[in-house]
C-alpha positions as CSV (number, residue, x, y, z in Angstrom):
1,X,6.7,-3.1,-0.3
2,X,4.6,-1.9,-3.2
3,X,3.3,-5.3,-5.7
4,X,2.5,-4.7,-8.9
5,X,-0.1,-6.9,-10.5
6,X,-0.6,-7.6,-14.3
7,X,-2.9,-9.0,-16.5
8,X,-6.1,-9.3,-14.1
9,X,-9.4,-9.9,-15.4
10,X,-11.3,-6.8,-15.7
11,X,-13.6,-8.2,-13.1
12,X,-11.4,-8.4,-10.1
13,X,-12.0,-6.0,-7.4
14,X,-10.0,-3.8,-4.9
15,X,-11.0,-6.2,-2.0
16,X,-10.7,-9.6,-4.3
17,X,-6.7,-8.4,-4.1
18,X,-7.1,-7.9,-0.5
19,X,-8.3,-10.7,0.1
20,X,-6.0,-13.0,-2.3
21,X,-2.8,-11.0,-0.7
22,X,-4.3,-11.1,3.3
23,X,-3.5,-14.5,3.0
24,X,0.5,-14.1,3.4
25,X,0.1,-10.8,5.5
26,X,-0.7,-7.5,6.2
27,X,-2.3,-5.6,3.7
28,X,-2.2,-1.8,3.7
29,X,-3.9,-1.1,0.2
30,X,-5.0,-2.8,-2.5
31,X,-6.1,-0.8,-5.5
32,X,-7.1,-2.0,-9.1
33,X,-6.1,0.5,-12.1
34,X,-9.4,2.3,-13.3
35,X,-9.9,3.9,-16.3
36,X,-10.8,7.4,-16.1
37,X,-13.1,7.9,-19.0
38,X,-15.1,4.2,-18.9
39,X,-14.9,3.7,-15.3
40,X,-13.6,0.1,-16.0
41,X,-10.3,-1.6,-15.2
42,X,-7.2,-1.4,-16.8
43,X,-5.8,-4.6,-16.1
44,X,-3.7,-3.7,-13.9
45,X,-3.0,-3.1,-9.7
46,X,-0.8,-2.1,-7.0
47,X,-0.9,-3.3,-3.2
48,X,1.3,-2.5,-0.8
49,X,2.1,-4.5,2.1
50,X,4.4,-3.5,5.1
51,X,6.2,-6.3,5.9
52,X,9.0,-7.6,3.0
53,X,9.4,-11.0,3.8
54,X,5.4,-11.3,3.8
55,X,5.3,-9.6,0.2
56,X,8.4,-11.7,-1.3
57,X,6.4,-14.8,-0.4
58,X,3.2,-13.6,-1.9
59,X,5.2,-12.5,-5.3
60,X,6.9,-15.9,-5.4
61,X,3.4,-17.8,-4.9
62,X,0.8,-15.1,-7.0
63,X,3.0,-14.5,-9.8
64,X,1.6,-16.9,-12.7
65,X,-1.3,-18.1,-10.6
66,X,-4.8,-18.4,-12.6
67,X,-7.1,-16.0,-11.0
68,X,-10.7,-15.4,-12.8
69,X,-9.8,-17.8,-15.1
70,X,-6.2,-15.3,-16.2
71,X,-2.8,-16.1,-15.5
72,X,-1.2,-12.9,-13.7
73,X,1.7,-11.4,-12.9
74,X,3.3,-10.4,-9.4
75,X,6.4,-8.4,-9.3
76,X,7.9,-5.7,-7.6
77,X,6.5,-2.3,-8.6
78,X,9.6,0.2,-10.4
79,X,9.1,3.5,-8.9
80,X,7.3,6.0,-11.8
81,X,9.2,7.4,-14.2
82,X,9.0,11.1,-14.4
83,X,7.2,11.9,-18.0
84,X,8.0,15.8,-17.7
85,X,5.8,18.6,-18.3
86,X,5.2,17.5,-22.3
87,X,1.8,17.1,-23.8
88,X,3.0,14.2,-26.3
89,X,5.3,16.8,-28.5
90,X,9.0,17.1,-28.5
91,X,8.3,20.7,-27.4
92,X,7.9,20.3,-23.9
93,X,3.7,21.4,-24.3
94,X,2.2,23.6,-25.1
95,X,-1.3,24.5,-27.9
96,X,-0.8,25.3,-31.4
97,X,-2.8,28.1,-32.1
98,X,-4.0,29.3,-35.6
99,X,-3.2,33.1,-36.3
100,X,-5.0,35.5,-38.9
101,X,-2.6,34.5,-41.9
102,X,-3.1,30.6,-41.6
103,X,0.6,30.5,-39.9
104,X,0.8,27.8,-36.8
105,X,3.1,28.6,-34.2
106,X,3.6,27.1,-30.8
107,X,2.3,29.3,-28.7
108,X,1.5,28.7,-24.7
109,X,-1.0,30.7,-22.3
């Protein structure tokens, strides 16, 4: 089952989630949210654990526990919702591109 974690202290670690979710069972991953351009945490983590009935248990007990001083959420992680091939515009992507008469047009390479 994949765990979704929320609101961790930006100085927990992959294996401090290991660690706090080893202690109801197996744990196959546990991965804290980086942020690409600083390097730092988001906030936020996923672990995955194989066996259900371990991971229920661990939601039911982590989920408003204080850890590093922040109380954080446990829940099951929604699959991703698919964002499409957009760049932020209605268009579906794409570069505007300026042209030799100061006309804009949405233009893709």
């Amino acid at each position: 089952m994949n765990i979704y974690i929320s609101n961790l202290s930006f100085n927990v670690t992959d294996e401090d989630l290991q660690d706090y979710f080893a202690e109801y069972g197996e744990v196959s991953s546990a991965k804290v949210i980086m942020d690409k351009f600083t390097g730092k945490s988001r906030g936020f983590a996923f672990v995955e654990m194989p066996d259900d009935e371990a991971a229920k248990k661990a939601i039911q007990e982590l989920d408003g526990a204080s850890v590093d001083g922040r109380t954080i959420g446990v829940s099951v992680a929604k699959p991703r919702e698919d964002r499409g091939n957009g760049g932020g515009n209605k268009g579906g992507g794409g570069s505007f591109q300026r042209r030799g008469n100061n006309n804009y047009s949405n233009s893709r390479y």
